[in-house]
C-alpha positions as CSV (number, residue, x, y, z in Angstrom):
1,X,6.3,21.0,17.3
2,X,6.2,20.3,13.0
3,X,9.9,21.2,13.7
4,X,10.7,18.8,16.4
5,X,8.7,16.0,14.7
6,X,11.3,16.5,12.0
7,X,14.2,16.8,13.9
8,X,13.4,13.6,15.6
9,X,13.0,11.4,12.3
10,X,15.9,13.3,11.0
11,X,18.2,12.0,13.4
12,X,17.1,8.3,12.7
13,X,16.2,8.3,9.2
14,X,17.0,9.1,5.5
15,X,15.1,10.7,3.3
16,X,10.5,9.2,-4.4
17,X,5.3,12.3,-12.1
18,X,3.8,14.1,-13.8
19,X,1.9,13.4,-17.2
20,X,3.7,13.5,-20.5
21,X,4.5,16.4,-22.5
22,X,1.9,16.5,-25.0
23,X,2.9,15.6,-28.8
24,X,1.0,16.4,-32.1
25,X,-2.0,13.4,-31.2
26,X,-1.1,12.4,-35.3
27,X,2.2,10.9,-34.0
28,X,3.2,7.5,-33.5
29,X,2.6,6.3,-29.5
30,X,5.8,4.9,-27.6
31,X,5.7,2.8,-24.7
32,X,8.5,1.4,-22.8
33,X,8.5,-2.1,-21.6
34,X,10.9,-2.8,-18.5
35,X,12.2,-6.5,-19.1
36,X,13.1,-8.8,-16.0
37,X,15.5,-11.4,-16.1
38,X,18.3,-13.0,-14.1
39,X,21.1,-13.7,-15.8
40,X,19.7,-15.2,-18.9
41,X,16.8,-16.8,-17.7
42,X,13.3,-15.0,-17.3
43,X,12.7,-13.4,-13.6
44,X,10.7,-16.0,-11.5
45,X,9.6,-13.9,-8.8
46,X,8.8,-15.6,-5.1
47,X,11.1,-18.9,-5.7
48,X,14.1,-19.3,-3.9
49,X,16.3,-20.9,-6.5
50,X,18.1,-17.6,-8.1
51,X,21.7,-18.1,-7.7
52,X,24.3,-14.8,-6.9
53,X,27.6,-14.8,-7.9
54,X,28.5,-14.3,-3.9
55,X,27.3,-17.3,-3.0
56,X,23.6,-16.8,-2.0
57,X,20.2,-18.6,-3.1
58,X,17.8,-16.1,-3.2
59,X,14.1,-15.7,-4.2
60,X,13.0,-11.7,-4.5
61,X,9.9,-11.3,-3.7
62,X,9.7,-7.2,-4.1
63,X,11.1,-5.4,-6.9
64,X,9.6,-1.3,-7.2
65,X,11.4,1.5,-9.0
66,X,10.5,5.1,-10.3
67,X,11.6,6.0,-13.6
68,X,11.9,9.7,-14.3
69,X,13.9,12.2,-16.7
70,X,13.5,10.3,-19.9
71,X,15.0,11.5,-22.8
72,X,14.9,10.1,-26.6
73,X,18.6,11.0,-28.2
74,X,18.8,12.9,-31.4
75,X,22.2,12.7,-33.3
76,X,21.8,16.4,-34.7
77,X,19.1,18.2,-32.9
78,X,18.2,18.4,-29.0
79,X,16.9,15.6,-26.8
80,X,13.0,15.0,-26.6
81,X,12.5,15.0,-23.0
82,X,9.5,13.6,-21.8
83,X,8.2,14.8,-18.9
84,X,6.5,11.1,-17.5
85,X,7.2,9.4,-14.1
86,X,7.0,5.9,-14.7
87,X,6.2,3.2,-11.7
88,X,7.3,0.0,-12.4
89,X,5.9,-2.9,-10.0
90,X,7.9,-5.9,-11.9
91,X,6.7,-8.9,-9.3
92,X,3.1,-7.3,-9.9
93,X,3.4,-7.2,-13.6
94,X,3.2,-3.9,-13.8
95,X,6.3,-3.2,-16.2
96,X,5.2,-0.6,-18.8
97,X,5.4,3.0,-18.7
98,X,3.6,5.1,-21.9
99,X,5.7,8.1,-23.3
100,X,2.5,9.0,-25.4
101,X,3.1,10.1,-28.8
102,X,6.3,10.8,-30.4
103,X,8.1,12.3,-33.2
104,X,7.9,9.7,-36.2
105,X,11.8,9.6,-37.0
106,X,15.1,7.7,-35.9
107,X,16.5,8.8,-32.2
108,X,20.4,8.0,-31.4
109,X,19.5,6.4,-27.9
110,X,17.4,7.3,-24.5
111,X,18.7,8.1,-21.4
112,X,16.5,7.9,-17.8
113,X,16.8,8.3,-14.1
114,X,16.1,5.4,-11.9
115,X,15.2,8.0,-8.8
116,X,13.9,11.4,-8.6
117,X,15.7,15.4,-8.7
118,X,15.9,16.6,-5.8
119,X,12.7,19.1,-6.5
120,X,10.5,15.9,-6.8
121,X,12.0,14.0,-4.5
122,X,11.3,16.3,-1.7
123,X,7.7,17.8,-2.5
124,X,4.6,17.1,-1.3
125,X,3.4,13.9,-2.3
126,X,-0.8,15.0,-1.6
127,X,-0.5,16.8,-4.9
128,X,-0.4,14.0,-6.9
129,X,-3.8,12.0,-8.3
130,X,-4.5,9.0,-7.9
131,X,-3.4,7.4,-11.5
132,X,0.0,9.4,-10.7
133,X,3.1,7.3,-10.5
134,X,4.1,9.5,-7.8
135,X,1.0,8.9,-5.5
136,X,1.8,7.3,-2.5
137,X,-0.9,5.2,-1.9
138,X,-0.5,3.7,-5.8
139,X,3.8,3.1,-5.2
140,X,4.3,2.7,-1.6
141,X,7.8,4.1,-2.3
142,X,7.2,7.1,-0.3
143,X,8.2,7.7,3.4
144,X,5.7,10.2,3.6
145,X,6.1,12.4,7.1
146,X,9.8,11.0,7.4
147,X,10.5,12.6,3.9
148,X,11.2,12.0,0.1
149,X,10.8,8.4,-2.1
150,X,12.5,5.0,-2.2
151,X,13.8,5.1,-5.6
152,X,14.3,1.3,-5.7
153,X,12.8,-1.6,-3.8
154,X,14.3,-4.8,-3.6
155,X,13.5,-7.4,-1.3
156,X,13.5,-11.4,-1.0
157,X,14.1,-14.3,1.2
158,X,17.9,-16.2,1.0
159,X,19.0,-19.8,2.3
160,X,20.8,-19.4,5.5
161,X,22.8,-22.3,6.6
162,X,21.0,-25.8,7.6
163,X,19.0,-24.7,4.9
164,X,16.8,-22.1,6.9
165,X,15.7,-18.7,4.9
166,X,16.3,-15.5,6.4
167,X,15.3,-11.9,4.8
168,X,17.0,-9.3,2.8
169,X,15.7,-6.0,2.2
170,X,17.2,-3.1,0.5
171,X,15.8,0.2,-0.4
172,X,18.0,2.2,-2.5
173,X,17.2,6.6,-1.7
174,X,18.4,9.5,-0.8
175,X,19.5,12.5,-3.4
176,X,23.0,11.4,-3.4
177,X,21.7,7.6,-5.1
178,X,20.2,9.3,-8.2
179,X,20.9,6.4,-10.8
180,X,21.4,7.5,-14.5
181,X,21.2,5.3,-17.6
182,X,22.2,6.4,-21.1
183,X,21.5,3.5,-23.6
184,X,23.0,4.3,-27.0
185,X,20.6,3.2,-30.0
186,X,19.6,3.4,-32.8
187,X,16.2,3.3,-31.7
188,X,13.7,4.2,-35.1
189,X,9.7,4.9,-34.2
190,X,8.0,3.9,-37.0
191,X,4.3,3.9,-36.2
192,X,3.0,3.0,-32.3
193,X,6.0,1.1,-31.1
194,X,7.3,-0.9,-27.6
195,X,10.8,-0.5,-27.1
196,X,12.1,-3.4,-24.5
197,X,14.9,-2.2,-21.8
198,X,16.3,-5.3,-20.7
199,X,16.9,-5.2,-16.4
200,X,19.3,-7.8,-15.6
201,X,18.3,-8.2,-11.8
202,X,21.2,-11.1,-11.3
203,X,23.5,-7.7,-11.7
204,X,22.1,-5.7,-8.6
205,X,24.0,-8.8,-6.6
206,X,26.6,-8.8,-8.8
207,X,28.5,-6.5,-11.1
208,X,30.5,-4.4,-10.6
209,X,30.3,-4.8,-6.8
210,X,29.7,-8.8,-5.5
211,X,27.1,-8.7,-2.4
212,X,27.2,-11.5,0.0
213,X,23.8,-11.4,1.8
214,X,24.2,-12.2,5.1
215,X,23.2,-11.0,8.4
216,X,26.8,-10.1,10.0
217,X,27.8,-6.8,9.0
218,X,24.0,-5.6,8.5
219,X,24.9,-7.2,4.8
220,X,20.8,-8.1,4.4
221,X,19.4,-4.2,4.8
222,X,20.0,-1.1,3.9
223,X,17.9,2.2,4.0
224,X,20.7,4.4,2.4
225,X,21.3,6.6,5.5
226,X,24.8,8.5,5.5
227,X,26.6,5.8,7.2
228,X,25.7,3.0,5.3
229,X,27.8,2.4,2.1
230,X,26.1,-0.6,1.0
231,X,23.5,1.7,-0.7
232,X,25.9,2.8,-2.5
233,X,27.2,-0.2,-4.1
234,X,24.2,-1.5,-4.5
235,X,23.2,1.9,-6.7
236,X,26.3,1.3,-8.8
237,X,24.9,-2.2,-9.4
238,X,22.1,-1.6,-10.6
239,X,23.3,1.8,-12.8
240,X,24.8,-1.2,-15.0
241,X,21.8,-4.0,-15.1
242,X,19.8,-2.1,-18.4
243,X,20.3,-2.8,-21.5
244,X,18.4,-1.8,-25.1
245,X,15.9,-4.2,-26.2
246,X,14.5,-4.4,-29.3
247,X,11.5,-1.9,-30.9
248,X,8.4,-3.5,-31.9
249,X,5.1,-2.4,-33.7
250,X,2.3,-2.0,-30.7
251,X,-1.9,-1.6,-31.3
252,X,-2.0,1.0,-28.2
253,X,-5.2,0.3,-26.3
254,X,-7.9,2.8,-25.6
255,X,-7.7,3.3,-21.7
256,X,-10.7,4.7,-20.3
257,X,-9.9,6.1,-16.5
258,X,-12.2,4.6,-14.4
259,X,-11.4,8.0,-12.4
260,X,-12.4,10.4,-14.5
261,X,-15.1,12.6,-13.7
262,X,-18.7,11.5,-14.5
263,X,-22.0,13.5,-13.7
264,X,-24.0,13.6,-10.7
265,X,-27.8,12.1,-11.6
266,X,-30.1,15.0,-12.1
267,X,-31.3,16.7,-8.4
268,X,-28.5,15.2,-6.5
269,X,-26.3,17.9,-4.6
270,X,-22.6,16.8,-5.1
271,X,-21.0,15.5,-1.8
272,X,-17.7,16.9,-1.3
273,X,-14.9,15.1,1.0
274,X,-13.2,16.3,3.7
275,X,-9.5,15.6,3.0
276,X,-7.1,15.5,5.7
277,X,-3.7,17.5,4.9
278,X,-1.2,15.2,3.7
279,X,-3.4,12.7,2.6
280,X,-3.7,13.3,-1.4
281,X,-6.3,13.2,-3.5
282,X,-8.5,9.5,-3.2
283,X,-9.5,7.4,-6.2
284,X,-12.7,7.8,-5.9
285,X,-15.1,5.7,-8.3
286,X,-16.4,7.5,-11.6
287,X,-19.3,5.2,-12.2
288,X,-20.7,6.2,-8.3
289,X,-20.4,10.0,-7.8
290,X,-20.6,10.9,-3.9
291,X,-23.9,13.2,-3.7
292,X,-25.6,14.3,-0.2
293,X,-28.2,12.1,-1.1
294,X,-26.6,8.8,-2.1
295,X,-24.5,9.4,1.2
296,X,-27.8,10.2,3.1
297,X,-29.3,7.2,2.0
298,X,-26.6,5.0,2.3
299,X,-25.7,5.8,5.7
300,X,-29.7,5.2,6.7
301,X,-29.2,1.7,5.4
302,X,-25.9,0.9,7.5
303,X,-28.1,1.4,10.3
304,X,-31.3,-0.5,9.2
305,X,-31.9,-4.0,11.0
306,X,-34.4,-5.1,7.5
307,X,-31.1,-6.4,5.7
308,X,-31.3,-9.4,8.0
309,X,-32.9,-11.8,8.2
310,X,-34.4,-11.3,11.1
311,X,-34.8,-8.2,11.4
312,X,-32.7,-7.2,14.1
313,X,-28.9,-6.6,13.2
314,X,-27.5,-3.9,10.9
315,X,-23.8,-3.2,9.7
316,X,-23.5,-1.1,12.8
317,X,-23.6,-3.8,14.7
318,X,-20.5,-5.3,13.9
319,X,-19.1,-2.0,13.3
320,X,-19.3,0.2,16.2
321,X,-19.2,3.9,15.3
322,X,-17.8,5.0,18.4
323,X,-15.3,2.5,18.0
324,X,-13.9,3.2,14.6
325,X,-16.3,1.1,13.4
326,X,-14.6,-1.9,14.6
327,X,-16.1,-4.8,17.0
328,X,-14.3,-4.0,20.2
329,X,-13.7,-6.4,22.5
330,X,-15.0,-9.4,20.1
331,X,-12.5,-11.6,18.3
332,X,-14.9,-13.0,15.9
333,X,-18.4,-10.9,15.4
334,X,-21.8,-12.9,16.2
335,X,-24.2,-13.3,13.2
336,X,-28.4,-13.1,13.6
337,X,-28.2,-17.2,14.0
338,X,-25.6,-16.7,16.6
339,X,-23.1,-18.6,14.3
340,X,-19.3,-16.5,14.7
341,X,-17.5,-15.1,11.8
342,X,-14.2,-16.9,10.4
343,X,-12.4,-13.3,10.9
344,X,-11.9,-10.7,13.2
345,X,-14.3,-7.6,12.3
346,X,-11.9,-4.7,10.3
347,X,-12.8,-1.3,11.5
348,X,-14.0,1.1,8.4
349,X,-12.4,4.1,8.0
350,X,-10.3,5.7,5.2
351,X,-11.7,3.1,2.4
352,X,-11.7,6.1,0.2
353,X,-7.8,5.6,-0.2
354,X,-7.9,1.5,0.1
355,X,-7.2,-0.5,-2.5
356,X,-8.9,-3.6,-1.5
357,X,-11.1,-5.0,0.9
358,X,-11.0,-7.7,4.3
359,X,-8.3,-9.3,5.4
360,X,-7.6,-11.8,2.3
361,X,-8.8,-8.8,-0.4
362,X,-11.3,-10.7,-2.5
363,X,-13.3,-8.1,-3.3
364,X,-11.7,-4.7,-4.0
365,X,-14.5,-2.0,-4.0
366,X,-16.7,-1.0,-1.0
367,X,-20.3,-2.1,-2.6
368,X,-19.2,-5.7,-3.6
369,X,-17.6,-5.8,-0.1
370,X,-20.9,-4.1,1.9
371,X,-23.0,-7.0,0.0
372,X,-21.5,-9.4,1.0
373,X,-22.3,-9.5,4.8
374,X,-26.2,-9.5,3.5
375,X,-25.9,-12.8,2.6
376,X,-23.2,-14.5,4.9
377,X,-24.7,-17.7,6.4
378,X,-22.6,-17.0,9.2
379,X,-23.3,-12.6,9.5
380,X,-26.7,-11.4,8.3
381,X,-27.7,-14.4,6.1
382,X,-30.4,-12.9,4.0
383,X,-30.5,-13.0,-0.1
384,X,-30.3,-9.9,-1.8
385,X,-33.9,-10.4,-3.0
386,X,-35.3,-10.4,0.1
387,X,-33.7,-7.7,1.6
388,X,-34.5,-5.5,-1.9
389,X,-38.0,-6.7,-1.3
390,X,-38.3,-5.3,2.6
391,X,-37.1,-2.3,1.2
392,X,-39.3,-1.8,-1.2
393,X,-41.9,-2.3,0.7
394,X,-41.0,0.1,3.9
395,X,-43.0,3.6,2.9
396,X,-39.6,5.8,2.7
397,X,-37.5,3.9,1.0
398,X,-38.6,3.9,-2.4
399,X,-38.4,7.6,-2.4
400,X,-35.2,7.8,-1.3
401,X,-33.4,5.6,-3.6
402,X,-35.3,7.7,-6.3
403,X,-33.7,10.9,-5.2
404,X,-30.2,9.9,-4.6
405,X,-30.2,7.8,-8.2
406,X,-32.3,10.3,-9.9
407,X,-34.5,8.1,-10.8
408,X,-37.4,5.3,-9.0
409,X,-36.3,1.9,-8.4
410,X,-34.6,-0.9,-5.9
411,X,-31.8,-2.8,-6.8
412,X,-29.6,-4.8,-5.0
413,X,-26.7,-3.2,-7.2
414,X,-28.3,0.5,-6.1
415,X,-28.1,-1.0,-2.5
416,X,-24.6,-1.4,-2.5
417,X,-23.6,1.8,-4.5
418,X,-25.8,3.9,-1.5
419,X,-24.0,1.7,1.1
420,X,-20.4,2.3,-0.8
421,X,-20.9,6.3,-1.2
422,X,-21.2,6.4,3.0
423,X,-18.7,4.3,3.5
424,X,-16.0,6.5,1.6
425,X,-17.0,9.3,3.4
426,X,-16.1,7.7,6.9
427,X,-12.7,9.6,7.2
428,X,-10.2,9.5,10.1
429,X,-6.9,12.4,10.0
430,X,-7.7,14.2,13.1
431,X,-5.4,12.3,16.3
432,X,-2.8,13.8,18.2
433,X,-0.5,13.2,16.0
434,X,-1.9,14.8,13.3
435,X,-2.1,17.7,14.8
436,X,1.2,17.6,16.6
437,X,2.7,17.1,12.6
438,X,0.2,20.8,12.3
439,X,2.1,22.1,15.1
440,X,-1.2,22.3,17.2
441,X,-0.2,19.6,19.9
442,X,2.8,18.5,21.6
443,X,4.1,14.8,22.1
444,X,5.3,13.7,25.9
445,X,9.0,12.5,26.0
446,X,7.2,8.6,26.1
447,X,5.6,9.3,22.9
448,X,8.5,11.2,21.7
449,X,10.7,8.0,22.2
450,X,7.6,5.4,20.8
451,X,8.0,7.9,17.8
452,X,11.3,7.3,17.1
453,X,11.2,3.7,17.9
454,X,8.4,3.7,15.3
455,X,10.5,5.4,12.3
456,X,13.5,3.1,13.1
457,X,14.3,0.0,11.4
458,X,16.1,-2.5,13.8
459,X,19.7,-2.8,12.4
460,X,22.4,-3.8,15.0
461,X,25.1,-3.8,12.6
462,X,24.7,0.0,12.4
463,X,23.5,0.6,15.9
464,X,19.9,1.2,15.0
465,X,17.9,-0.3,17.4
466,X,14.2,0.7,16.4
467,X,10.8,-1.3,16.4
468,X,11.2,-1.6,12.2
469,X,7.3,-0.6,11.7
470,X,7.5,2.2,9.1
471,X,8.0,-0.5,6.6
472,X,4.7,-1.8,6.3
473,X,2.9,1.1,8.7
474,X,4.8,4.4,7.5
475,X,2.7,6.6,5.9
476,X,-0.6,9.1,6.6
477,X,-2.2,5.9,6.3
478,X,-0.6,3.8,8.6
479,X,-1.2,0.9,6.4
480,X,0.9,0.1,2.9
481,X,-2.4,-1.9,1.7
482,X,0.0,-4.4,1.0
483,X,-0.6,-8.5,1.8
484,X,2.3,-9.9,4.9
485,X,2.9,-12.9,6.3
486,X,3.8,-11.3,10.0
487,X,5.0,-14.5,11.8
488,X,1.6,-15.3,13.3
489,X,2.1,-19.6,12.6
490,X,4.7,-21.3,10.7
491,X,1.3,-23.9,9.3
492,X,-1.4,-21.8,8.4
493,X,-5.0,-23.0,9.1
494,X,-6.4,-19.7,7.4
495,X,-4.5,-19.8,4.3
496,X,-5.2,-16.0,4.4
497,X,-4.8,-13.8,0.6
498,X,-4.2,-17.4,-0.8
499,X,-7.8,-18.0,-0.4
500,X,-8.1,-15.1,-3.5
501,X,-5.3,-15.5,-5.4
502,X,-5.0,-19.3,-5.7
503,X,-1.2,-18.7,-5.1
504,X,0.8,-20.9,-2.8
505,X,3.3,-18.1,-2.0
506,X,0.8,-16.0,-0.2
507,X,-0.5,-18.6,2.4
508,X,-0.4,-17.3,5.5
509,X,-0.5,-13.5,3.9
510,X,-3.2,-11.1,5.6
511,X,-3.8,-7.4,4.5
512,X,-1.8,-4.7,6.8
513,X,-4.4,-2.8,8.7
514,X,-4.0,0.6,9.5
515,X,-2.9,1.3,12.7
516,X,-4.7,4.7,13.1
517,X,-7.4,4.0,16.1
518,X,-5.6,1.2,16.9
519,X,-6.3,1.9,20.8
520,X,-9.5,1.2,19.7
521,X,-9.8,-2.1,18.1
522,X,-8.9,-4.8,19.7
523,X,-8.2,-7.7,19.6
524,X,-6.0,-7.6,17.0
525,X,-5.1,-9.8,14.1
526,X,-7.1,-11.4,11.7
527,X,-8.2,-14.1,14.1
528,X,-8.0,-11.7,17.4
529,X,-5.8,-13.6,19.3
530,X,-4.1,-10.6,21.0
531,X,-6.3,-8.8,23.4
532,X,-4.2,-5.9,24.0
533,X,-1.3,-3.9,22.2
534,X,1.6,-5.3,24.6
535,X,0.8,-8.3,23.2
536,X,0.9,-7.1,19.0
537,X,4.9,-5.7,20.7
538,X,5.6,-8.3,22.1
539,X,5.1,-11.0,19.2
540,X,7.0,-8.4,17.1
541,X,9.7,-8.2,19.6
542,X,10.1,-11.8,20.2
543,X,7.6,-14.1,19.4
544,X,7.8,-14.3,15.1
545,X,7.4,-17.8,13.7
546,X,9.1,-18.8,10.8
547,X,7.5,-19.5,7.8
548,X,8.6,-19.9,3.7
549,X,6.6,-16.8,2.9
550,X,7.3,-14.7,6.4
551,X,7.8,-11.4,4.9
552,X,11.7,-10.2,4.3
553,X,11.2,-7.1,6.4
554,X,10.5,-9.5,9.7
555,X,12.6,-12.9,8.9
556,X,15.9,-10.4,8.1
557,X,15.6,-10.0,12.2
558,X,17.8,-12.3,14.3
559,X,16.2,-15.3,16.1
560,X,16.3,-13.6,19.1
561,X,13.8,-10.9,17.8
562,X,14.2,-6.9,18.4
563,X,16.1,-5.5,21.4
564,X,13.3,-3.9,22.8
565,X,13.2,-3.1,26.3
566,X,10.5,-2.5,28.8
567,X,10.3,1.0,28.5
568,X,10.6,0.7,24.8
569,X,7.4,-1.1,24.8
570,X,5.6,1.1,26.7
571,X,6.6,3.9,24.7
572,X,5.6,2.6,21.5
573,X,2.1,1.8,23.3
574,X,2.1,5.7,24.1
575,X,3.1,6.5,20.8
576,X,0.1,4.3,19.0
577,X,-2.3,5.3,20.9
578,X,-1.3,9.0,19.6
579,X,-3.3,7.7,16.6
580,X,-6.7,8.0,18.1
581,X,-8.7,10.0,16.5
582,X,-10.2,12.9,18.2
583,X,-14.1,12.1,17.5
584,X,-13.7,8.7,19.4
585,X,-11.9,9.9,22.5
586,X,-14.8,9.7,24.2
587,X,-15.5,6.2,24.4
588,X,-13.6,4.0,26.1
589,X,-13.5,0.0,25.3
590,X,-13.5,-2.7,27.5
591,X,-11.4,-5.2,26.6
592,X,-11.7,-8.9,27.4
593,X,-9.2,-11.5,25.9
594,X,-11.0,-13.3,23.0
């Protein structure tokens, strides 16, 4: 079945290290600083002002690379290769990469891959930690069961006429797009340095090949497959938008991993996790150790009523565990004064690989987030005092905290570290479709065909007719734990991740959920306004509205939304609800519109 699975994304698909070689720790640190700009102004990601040489006004709103093979030049002696994998993230701010320490002397140039070999491209991607530039969950450049890394991300919106923006998206892969860069120097290390390599993004549209964006001739996407040689021009592009910088002096900072392994407190058993294949190695938190008894203890408060106010609701009940630990069948979840929630209820599975938290992710770790319910006016509305107090005074407690933290005392802060260790250790990697990727289960032809539909991208121009949900929804994960403006409202009365950032061009952004136990969960959306999956389909088929920040992957479709037919629909129902996981198969939820 593995085979088939393959086969299938193989026919509608195309197919992104490890640390640095380590140096005498007496020599000078070098760090690499990628800098964006377009043309000769400084990048301004997310404004659609950015003029192309073909005509377009574009805003780019995405731009992620991997940087591999680098190489300092030596006029009379061998290249220093340096065995790093850099991630850059350049709308993020995240533009560095750290070579670590270096010879002390004068180098001839440096020379880097924009890409990956072929070795890395295709291996496993679960081997990787979770600080490693080529873990999934940290790049969201890799098309995990489909098959090898995006080497190059870019993505934006562009002014279509009567002033209208439609989408662009471009994701430069495949072995055959390898983009090398050999930038001649002198480059001289004199003590801990930054050396600045200059991108020139305005190129990427421009030089040596012009690209009109537009949406005739598929001109706004490309995924690289075989057929499509707009990847291609695209990689020769960008093969010419680095330059050399200049070399500066740099104080390195001391980075202390918040990952790295810390000690369990004394007479606490460690708690080891259950890892679904495929999945890769969580980032789990140093400073909160998973023992048997912090996760005992913590999964003894999710269920105790004391932590409201009055008495009678716990976190179970607002998260079902027979139901993913979702609120089925309730668009908003009802608090102890019967007051409703101002967002649908997220199910809570897999936080062990989530990088933030709710829908707008203001908080990003598990025990700010578990808090935080405690004392919602409108959800358990109790202070942390009082609920510390209660548990002080219940006869078990106080022993328990002291044997999961090693030592006696009730804190609110020891409240939410018990709470956070049992809620990382709610996993979900056992559906049908994980085993039919194990070659222990077998798809129908209906889920065969929602599969593919799935793993498509909807591209007329090239005859690709697919559903275009691996792009926020393709990996183990189901989820790119990324912020999108889906086309629920073109004015937002929920300004959504806005609410945490402060920044206008994420109004109307909510976090991707997962889609594993979707079946499950209902209604969907942050608000629950659609009751059952036909509905999620169908406003993905042909119900977006437009919006300034609608994400590129969804405003690139044509007005008249995604050619999918019935069947089509039905199939991709079939195929999501492969995504159930086996311990909840039992239940069954009753859904009533919200």
């Amino acid at each position: 079945m593995k085979s088939r699975i393959l086969t299938i994304l193989a026919l509608v698909l195309i197919s992104l290290g490890a640390p640095a070689a380590g140096a005498p720790s007496s020599d000078p640190h070098l760090r690499l600083v990628f800098d964006h700009v377009f043309g000769p102004e400084p990048m301004r990601f997310e404004d659609v002002s950015l003029r192309t040489s073909g005509g377009n006004t574009i805003s780019v709103t995405r731009l992620s690379y991997l940087v591999s093979n680098i190489r300092l030049l030596r006029s009379h002696a061998p290249p220093l290769a340096i065995s790093t994998v850099g991630f850059i993230d350049a709308a993020e701010s995240r533009i560095g990469i750290d070579l670590g320490a270096v010879p002390d002397e004068n180098y001839s140039g440096i020379e880097f891959d924009i890409g990956l070999e072929p070795e890395r491209n295709h291996s496993d991607p679960s081997q990787y930690g979770p600080e490693d530039a080529l873990n999934p969950v940290l790049n969201g450049l890799h098309w995990s069961w489909q098959g090898g890394y995006v080497f190059l991300a870019i993505e934006g919106r562009y002014v279509l006429p009567a002033d209208q923006l439609g989408g662009y998206s471009y994701h430069i892969a495949t072995d055959r797009h390898l983009m090398h860069f050999s930038l001649p120097g002198p480059i001289s290390v004199d003590g801990d340095s930054a050396l600045a390599l200059r991108f020139d993004v305005s190129r990427i549209f421009d030089a040596p090949n012009r690209i009109v964006i537009r949406h005739a001739g598929g001109a706004d996407s490309t995924h690289s497959a075989d057929d499509d040689p707009l990847a291609g021009l695209l990689a020769s592009n960008i093969a010419g938008a680095i330059s050399l910088g200049e070399i500066s002096r740099s104080t390195p900072t001391e980075e202390t991993s918040p990952l790295a392994s810390t000690s369990i407190p004394p007479g606490t058993r460690r708690f080891y996790l259950q890892i679904p294949q495929g999945f890769g190695e969580p980032p789990l938190p140093a400073d909160n150790p998973l023992t048997v008894e912090g996760v005992s203890l913590g999964e003894k408060l999710f269920f105790e009523k004391k932590l409201s106010a009055n008495n009678a609701q716990s976190c179970s009940d607002c998260h079902h565990p027979d139901a993913a630990f979702s609120d089925p069948g309730n668009a908003y979840s009802k608090g102890v004064d019967g007051l409703l929630g101002k967002r649908n209820t997220m199910p809570l599975f897999n936080l062990a690989w989530m990088t933030s938290m709710t829908w707008d992710g203001k908080r990003t770790r598990p025990r700010d987030q578990a808090l935080a319910p405690i004392q919602d006016e409108r959800e358990m509305h109790q202070s942390l005092d009082a609920a510390v107090a209660k548990l002080r005074a219940d006869p078990d407690y106080p022993a328990l905290f002291e044997k999961a933290f090693g030592s006696p005392g009730i804190t609110d802060e020891r409240l939410g570290l018990a709470l956070e260790q049992y809620l990382l250790t709610l996993i979900s990697g056992d559906s049908k479709f994980d085993r039919a990727v194990r070659d222990e289960a077998q798809f129908t032809d209906e889920e065969k065909h929602g599969l593919t539909l799935f793993v498509l991208e909807f591209d007329p121009a090239r005859g690709r007719l697919g559903a275009d949900c691996f792009h926020c929804h393709g990996n183990e994960l189901f989820t790119n734990n990324l912020f999108k403006n889906n086309g629920l409202d073109s004015e937002f009365s929920d300004r959504g991740r806005q609410s945490a950032t402060g920044r206008s061009t994420d109004a109307g952004k909510f976090k991707v959920p997962s889609l594993r136990n979707v079946e499950l969960t209902a209604p969907y959306m942050h608000d629950g306004r659609f009751a059952t999956l036909e509905e999620v389909i169908d406003h993905y088929a042909d119900g977006v509205h437009p919006s300034d920040t609608l994400d590129p992957n969804i405003s690139k479709h044509p007005d008249g939304g995604l050619a999918l037919s019935c069947e089509d629909r039905k199939a991709l129902v079939a195929f999501l609800k492969t995504l159930t996981d086996m311990k909840y198969r039992k239940h069954e939820v009753e859904i009533s519109p919200p």
